[in-house]
N, C-alpha and C positions, 0 to 999 in steps of 0.2 A: 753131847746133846744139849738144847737147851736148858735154860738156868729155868729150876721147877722152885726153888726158895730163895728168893733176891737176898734177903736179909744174910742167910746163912752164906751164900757166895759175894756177899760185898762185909762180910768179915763185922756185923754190926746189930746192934741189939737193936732193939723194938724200940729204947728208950734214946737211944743213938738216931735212928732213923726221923723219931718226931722231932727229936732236935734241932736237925738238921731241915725237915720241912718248915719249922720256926723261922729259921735264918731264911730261906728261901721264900716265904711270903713275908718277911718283913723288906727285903729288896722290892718287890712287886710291891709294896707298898709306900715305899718310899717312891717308886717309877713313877706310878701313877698319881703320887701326889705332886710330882714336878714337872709333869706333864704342859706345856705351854705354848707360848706364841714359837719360840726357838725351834719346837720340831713338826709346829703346821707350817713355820717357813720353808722347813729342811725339805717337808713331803711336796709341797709347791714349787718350789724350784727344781727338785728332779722332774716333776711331769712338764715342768715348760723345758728342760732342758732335753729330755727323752721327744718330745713333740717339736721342739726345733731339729733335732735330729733326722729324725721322720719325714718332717720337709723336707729336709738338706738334702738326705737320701732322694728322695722321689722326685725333684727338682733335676738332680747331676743325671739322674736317669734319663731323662729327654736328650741325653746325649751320648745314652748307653750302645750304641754301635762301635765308637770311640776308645779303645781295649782301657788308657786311665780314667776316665770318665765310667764304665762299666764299675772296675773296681772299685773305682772309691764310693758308687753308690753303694755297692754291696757292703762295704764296710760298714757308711754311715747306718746304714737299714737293716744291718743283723744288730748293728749296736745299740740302736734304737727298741730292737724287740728285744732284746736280752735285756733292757734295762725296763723293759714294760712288764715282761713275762714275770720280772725275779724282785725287781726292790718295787716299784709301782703293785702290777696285779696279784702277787702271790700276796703280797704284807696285807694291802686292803683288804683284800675277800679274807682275810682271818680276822679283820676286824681290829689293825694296830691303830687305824686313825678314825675308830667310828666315836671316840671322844670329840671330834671336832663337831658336831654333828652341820657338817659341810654333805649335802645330798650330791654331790656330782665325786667326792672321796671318800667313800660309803659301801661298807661287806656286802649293803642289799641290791645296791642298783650297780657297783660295776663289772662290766666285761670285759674278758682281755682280748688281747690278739691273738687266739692258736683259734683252732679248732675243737678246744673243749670245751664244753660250755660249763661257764662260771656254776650254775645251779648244780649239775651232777659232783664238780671237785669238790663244792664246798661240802657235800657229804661221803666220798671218799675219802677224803684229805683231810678236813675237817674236825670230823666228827670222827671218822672209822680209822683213819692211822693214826693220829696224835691223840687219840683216846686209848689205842690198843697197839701203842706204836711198838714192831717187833714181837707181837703175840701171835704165837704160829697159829694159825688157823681162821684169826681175827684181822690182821693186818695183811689186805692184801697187798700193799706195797715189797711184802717180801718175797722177790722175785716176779712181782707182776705177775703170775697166771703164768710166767713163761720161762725164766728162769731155776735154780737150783743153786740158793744161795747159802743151804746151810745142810748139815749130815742129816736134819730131824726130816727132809724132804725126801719121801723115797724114790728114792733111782730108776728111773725106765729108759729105754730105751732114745727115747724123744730127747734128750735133757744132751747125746751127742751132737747135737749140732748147736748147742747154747752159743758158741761164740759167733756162731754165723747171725743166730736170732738176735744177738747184744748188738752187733753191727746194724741189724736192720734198726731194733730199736731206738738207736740214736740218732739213727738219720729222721728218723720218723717220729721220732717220743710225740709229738704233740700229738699223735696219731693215738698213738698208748695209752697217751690220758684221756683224749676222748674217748675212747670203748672199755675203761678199764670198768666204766661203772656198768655196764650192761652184764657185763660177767658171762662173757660170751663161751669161754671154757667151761662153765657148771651149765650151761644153757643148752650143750650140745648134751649134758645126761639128765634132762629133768625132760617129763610127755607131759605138758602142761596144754588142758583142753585151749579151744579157740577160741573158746569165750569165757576161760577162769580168770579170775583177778590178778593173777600172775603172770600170765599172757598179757590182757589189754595194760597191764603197767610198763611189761618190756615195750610193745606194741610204742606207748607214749613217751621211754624214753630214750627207744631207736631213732622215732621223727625228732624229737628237739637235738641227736645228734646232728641228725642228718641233716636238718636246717641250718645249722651251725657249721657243718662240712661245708655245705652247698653256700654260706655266705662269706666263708673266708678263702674257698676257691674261687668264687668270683671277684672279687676283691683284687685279691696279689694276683692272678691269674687273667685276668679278661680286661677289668674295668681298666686297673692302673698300666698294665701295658698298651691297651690301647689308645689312653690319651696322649702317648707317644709316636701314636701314629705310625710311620714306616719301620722305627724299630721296635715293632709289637713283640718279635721274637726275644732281641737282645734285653728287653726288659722284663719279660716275662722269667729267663734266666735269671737275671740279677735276682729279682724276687724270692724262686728256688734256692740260689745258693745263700740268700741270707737266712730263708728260713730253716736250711738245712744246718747253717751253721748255727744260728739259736737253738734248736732241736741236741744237735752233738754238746753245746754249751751247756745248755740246762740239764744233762741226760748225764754231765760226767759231777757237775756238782753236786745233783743229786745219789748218785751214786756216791760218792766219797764221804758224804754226809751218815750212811748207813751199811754201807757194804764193808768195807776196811776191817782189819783185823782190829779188833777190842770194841767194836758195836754190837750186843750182845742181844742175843734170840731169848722170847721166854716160855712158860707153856701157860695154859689159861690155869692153871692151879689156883692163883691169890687173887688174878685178877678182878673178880668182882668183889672182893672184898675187901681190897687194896686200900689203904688210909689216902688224904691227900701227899702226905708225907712219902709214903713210898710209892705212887706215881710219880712223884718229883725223882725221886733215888732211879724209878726203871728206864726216866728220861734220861737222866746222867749216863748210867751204865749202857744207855741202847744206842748211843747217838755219836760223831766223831767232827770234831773239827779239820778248819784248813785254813794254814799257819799262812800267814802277809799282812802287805799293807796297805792302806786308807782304799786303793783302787780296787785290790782283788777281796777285799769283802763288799763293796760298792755293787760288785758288777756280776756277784754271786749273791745280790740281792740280801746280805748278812749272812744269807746260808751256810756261808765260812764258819761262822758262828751256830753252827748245829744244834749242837748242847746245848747254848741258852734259847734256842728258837723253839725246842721243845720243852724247857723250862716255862718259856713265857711266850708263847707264838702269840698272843694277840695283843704285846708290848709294845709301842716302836722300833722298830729294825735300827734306827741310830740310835738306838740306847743300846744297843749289843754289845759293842767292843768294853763300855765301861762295867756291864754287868758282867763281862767274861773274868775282869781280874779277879771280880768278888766269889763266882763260882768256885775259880783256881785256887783262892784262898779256901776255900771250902774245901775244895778236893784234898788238899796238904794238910789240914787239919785233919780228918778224917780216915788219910792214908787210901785213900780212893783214887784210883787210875781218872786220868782227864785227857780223852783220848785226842789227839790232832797231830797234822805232819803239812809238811804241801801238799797242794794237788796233784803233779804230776806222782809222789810217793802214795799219796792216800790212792789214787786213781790206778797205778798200777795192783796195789794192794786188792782192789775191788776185781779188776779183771784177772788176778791168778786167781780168786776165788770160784771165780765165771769160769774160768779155765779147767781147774782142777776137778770140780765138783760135775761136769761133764762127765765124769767116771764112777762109777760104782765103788762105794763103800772099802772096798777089799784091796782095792792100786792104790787106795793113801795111805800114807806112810802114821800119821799122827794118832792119838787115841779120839774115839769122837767125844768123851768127855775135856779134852784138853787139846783142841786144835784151833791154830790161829780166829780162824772167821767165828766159830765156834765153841764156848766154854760153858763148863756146869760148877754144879757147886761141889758135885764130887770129886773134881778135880783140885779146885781151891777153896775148898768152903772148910768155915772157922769161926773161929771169933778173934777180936782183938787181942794184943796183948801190951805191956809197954816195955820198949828197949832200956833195961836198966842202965845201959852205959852213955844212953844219949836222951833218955826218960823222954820221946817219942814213941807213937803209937806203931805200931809194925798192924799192919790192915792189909786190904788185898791188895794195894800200889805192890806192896813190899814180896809179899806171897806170887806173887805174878813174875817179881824181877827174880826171887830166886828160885821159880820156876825153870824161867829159861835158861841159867845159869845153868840148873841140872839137866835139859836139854842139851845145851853146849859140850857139856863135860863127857857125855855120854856119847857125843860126836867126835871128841878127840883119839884120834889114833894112838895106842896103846903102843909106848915104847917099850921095849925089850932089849933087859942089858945084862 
């Protein structure tokens, strides 16, 4: 089940945990005080580089009949939105470059390219998951309204066809985020009059969807294939398949980012009265990285960098990789798990979760206190100790590996001699 006493399942006192928020706002403090000309360059030249692309893309289009001429539009023009959607519009609207106070790179006025509109993620996203990020009942990014990503989610019927609705969602994700904020699932059991405050507020923020549908289907849909004239069709595709590949792009890094084994669920128990310090500790233990280099955090917007993006989500995204080592040094001192793999390992990790969890409680095999996607503290909860033969700290890193060891062991086929 989820972890109901952070402290007590990350193997760490009260006096451990502020310490530890000490080191962690004294980085953010250092960030921000070096904060300069170097990374208003950095964020400027990805938007002219993302917007050269853009053209490039919609330019080779005008000769999308042409079968290499098609694809390399679609290339340039998913690569385009995936570099808009992830390191441009995702980092702004959190506010990593409202230091510059440049009004056109700015959390207040920009808008991205899906079909969500910037106002509703930035209080989804915002505010309700990196405030409550992995709080059951609070964060609804845990499994979207549609999903069944952890044992504490009770099992119906519906939850059998999860892998089909994973598939849809990632052809679709921008689609997802658009309506996540309507809350369209609690909306079908609430009888709110036609004229309560809580109707006319859906009422207003179904139209700023739907205007925001209605202006990025016309867009990639009508306007831009039709300045290509005879091949309205051929271009209209290209458009589809770039935003479906953006859509599957963003849909698995975000998943990997949270879904994977050792991204931990919690209950609202502490949360309100949670120190800064061990919101810093629930970001660590809820979040997972994805291991590469200089491109594949680039083009995952940093989000590769998970952990530090819920550390410090309104930091600059190129400060990530150098605040990752300081984390890592943190996690080793501490004896604290610092979760990351590849994507295609973290990403399969997420879909056996999608997979498995499709089932009722009773056909898995693991305890729900101590199952991969899933850990409590009555599983590993403790306190520290020190290894007197190596006088390091044995913490949950340690408790977790010889965990699984007594898993393994218990999987060994018993010889008989």
């Amino acid at each position: 089940m989820a972890i109901s006493d952070v402290k007590e399942y990350a193997h760490l006192t009260p006096e451990d945990v502020e310490a530890i928020g000490a080191e962690l706002d004294a980085i953010r403090r250092e960030i921000e005080a070096s904060r300069g000309e170097r990374d208003a360059r950095y964020i400027r030249n990805v938007i002219r580089l993302q917007r050269g692309l853009e053209i490039g893309g919609r330019a080779v289009l005008f000769a999308s009949f042409f079968p290499p001429a098609w694809f390399a539009g679609v290339a340039l023009l998913s690569t385009a939105k995936i570099i808009e959607n992830m390191e441009i519009g995702h980092n702004v609207m959190h506010g990593q470059w409202d230091w510059m106070n440049d009004p056109e790179i700015h959390s207040s006025t920009w808008e991205w390219d899906n079909v969500g509109p910037s106002e509703h993620w930035k209080i989804t996203h915002n505010y309700l998951h990196h405030k409550y990020t992995n709080v059951l009942g609070m964060d609804d990014d845990i499994g979207y309204g549609l999903l069944r990503v952890t044992r504490d989610q009770r099992w119906s019927p519906f939850y059998l066809g999860q892998p089909v609705y994973n598939l849809l969602l990632q052809m679709f994700f921008e689609y997802g985020v658009a309506v996540q904020h309507l809350e369209l699932g609690k909306l079908a059991k609430k009888k709110w009059a036609p004229d309560s405050p809580e109707r006319k507020q859906f009422e207003q923020d179904r139209r700023l969807v739907l205007k925001k549908i209605g202006k990025q289907t016309a867009k990639d849909y009508l306007l831009f294939p039709l300045l290509t004239g005879p091949f309205f069709l051929s271009t209209l595709t290209a458009n589809l398949a770039a935003n479906i590949i953006r859509n599957v792009w963003t849909n698995a890094v975000i998943f990997c980012g949270h879904f994977p084994d050792g991204a931990e669920k919690f209950t609202k128990r502490d949360v309100d009265n949670e120190t800064q310090a061990e919101w810093y500790l629930r970001q660590m233990l809820g979040s997972a990285n994805i291991s590469g280099g200089p491109l594949m955090h680039f083009m995952t917007g940093n989000l590769s960098h998970q952990i530090e993006h819920h550390l410090f989500p309104d930091l600059p995204s190129n400060r990530y990789a150098a605040i990752a080592v300081r984390v890592r040094e943190l996690c080793d001192k501490y004896d604290l798990p610092y979760t990351t793999g590849s994507l295609p390992v973290q990403y399969a990790k997420s879909w056996r979760t999608i997979m498995k969890l499709s089932l009722p409680n009773k056909y898995l095999r693991r305890s729900t206190h101590d199952a991969p996607e899933t850990r409590s503290e009555k599983a590993f909860g403790g306190s520290a100790s020190i290894d007197h033969t190596t006088g390091r700290r044995r913490g949950l890193r340690t408790a977790l590996k010889e965990g699984r060891r007594r898993i393994a062991a218990r999987r060994q086929p018993v010889s008989v001699g």
